[in-house]
C-alpha positions in Angstrom: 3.3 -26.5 1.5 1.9 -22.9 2.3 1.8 -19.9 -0.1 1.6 -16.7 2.1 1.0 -13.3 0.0 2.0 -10.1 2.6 2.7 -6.7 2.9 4.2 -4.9 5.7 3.6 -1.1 6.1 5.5 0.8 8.8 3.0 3.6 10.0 4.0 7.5 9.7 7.2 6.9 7.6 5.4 9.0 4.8 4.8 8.6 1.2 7.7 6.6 0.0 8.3 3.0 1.8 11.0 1.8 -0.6 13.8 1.2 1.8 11.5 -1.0 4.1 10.3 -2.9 1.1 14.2 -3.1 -0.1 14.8 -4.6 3.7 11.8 -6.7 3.6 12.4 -8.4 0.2 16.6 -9.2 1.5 15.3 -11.0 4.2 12.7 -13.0 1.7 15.4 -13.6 -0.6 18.1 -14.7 1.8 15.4 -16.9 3.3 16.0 -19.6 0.4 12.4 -19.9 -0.7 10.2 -19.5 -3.5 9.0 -16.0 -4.0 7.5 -13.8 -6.3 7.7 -9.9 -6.0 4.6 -8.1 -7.5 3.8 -4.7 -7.1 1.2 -4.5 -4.1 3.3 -7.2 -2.1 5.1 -10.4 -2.2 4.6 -14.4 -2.3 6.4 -16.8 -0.3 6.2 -20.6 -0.9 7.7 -22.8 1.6 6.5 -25.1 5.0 4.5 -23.0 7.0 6.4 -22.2 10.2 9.3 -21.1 7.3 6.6 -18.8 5.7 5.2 -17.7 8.6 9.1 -17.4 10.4 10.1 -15.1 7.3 7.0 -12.8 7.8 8.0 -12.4 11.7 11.3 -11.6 10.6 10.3 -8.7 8.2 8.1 -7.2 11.0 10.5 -6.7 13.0 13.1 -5.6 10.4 10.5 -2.7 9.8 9.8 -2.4 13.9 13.6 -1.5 14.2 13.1 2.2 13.3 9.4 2.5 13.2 7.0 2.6 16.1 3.7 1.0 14.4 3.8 -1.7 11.5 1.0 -3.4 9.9 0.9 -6.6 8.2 -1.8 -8.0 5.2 -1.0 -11.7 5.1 -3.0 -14.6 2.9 -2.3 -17.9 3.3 -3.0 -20.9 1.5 -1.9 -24.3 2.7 -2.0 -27.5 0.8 -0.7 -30.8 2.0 -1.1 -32.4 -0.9 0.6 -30.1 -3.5 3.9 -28.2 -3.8 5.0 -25.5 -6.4 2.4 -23.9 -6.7 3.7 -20.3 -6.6 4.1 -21.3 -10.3 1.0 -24.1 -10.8 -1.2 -22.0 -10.3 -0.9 -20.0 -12.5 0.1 -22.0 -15.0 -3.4 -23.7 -14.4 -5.1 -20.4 -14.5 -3.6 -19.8 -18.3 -4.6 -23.2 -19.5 -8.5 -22.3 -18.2 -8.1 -19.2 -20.1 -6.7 -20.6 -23.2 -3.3 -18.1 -23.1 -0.4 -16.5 -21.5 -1.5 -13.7 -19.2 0.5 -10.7 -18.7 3.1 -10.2 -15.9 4.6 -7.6 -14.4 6.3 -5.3 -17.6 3.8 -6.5 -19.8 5.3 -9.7 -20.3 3.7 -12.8 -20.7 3.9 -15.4 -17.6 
């Protein structure tokens, strides 16, 4: 099972990326994975050519009406574990004895 954390910038379509992000997270979410939005980028838990396969796909989404795109991607692949979009962080809170803030304030 892969986690893959990414961001996709299209180049010179100014300050305000919103409707590529909006594009970017349909495609995520139609996908049928795991995923977590979060403010700098989003994580996608699946197989790795489905991970990898959904990242393609919101490249090109953004490539449709912009003539450079970058992509941050991290990946972390473990064979011998699944859900962990969700372990770890729940192992992260237990290490640090409570709940840690989410997005909003909330806790996890």
């Amino acid at each position: 099972m892969a986690l893959l954390e990414f961001s996709v910038t299209p180049l010179g379509a100014g300050s305000s990326v919103g409707e590529y992000v909006a594009r970017c997270v349909a495609i995520v979410d139609a996908s049928g994975l795991d995923y977590e939005v979060h403010s700098m980028g989003t994580i996608v838990e699946g197989d790795l050519a489905a991970v990898l396969d959904v990242v393609r796909r919101c490249i090109e989404a953004t490539a449709t009406d912009s003539d450079r795109v970058t992509c941050s991607a991290k990946i972390d692949l473990r064979r011998d574990r699944q859900g962990q979009l969700s372990g770890k962080l729940a192992s992260l809170q237990q290490r640090v004895g409570h709940p840690l803030r989410r997005l909003g304030g909330q806790p996890a």
